[in-house]
C-alpha positions as CSV (number, residue, x, y, z in Angstrom):
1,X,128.0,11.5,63.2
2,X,126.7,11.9,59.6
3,X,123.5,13.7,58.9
4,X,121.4,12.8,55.9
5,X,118.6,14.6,54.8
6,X,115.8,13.2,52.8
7,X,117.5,14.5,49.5
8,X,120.6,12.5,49.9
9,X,119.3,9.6,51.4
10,X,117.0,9.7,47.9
11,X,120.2,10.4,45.3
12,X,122.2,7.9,47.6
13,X,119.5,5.2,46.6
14,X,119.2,6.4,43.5
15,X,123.0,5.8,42.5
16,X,123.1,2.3,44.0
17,X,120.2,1.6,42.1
18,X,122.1,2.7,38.9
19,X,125.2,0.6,40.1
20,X,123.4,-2.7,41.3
21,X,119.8,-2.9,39.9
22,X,116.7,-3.3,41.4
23,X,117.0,-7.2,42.3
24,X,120.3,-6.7,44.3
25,X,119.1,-4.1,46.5
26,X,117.7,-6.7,49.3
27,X,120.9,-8.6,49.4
28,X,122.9,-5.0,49.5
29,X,120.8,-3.7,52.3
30,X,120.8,-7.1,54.4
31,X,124.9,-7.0,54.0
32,X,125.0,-3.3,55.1
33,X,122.8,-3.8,57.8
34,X,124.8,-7.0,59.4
35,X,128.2,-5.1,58.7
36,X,126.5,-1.7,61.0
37,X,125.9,-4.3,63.4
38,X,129.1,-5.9,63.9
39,X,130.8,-2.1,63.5
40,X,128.5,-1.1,66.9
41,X,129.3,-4.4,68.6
42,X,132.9,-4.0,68.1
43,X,132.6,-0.4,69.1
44,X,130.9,-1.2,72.1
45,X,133.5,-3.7,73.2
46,X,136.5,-1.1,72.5
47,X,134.2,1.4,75.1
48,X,133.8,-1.8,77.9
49,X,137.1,-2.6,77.7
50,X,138.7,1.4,77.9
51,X,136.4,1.4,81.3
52,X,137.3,-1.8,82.2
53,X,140.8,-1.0,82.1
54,X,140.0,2.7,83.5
55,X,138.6,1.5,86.5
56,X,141.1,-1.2,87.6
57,X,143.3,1.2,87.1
58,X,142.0,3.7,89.9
């Protein structure tokens, strides 16, 4: 998927600390974690249902 390096993941967190300040960075990381979350949960469900569907199928 994407590839970051160490330099990007540092100018990354170096523009959101620009953008948001130091203080907001807990609550930004907390939000972005819970929304990878529910992106791989609902990912996962899409996969269970395609075999799901795939193997009733056969």
């Amino acid at each position: 998927m994407f590839k970051f390096g160490m330099g990007e993941l540092l100018i990354i967190l170096l523009i959101v600390l620009l953008l948001f300040g130091a203080a907001k960075l807990p609550e930004i990381g907390r939000a972005l974690g819970k929304a990878i979350k529910e992106f791989k949960k609902a990912g996962k469900e899409v996969k269970d249902d395609i075999e799901e569907v795939t193997k009733d199928s056969k």
